[in-house]
Structures are given as C-alpha cells and as structure tokens.
C-alpha positions in Angstrom: -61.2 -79.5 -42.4 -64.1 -77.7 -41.2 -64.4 -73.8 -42.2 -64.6 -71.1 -39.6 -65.6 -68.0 -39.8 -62.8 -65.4 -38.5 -63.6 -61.7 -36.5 -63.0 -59.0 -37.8 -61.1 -56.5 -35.8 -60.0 -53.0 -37.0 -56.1 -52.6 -37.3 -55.8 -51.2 -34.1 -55.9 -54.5 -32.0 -53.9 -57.0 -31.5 -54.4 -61.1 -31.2 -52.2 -63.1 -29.1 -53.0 -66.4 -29.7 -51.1 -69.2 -27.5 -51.1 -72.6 -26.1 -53.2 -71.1 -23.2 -56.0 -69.2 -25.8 -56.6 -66.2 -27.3 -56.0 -62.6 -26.4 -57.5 -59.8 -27.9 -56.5 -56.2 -26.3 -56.4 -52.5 -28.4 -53.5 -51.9 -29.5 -51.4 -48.6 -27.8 -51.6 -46.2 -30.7 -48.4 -44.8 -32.0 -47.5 -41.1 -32.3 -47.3 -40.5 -35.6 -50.4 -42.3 -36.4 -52.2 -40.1 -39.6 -55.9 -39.7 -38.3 -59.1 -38.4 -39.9 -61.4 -36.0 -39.1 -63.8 -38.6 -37.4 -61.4 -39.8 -35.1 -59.8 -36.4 -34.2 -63.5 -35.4 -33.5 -63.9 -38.5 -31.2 -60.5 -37.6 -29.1 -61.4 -34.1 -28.9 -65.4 -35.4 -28.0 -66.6 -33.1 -30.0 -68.8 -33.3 -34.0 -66.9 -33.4 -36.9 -68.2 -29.9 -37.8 -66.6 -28.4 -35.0 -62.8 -29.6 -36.5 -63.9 -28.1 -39.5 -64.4 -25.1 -38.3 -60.8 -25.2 -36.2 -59.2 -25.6 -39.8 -60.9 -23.1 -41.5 -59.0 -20.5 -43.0 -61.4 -17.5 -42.2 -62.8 -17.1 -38.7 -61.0 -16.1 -35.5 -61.0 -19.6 -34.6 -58.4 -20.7 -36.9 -56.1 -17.4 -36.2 -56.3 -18.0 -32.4 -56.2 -21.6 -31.5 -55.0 -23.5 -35.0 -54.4 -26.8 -34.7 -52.3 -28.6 -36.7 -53.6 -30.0 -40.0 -52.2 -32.2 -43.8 -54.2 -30.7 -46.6 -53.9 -33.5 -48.4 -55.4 -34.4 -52.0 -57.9 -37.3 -49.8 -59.1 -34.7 -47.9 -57.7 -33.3 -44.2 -55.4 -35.5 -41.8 -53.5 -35.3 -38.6 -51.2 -36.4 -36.9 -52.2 -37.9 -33.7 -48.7 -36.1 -31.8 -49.5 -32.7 -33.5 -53.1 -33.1 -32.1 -52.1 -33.8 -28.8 -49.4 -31.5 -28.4 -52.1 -29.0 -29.5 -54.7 -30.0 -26.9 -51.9 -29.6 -24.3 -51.3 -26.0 -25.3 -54.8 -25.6 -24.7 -54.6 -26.1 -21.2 -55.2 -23.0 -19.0 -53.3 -22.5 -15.3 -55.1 -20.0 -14.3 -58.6 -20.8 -12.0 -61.5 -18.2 -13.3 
C-alpha cells in the first residue's frame, strides 16, 4: 500500500470524511474551553502585553476592569465563558 502523508490540523477542526469526500470545517468552540494568553489576546485583538497588564495585581487596571483569570502552576489560563461574559460587561449603553 502506498504511504501518504496526512494534514495536520490543530484540535479545533473537525474532518468529515464520507462516500461523497472530505470535509474540513473549524470546529464551534465550547464554553468552558481553558485558553492562553495568546489566544485570549487574539479574541480581545489586542498584544499579549496588554492581558498581562489586565491581570496584574497592582495598577488601576486590574481593580477597575478585572477579568477573570486561573493562576495556575503552567502559567495564566482562562476560561473562554469567563472571558466572554467579561467582554460583555464591558459594553457601554451610553453614546459619548
């Protein structure tokens, strides 16, 4: 049998594979996903510095506008729900 080489994907898509071909589409992320800095950074489209900084300790940032963070021994995490929920608090009604 001849030998193919395969695609990788990252873990969040998904391959359908049928009679009729394949399918690749991204898969729907789930809520409770755990997510790092990086990819808070890149929902937020903003640099990685500037989480940092919301998830510092000292600065008014943190005191004012915390968002939610795991301080865990790997380094910081979120969870993608948290995040959003946060974001959504964010939001401002009024027009300036």
């Amino acid at each position: 049998m001849k030998q193919t080489r395969g695609i990788e994907l990252p873990a969040s898509f998904v391959v359908t594979v049928s009679l009729a071909g394949a399918e690749i589409v991204p898969a729907q992320p789930a809520e409770n996903d755990i997510l790092t800095v990086a990819e808070v950074a890149e929902i937020l489209k903003c640099k990685e510095s500037s989480i940092y900084n919301l998830t510092r300790h000292r600065g008014r940032a943190r005191h004012d506008n915390p968002i939610p963070v795991l301080l865990l021994p790997m380094g910081l995490r979120f969870r993608r729900s948290s995040v959003l929920a946060w974001l959504k608090s964010q939001e401002t009604s009024s027009a300036a």
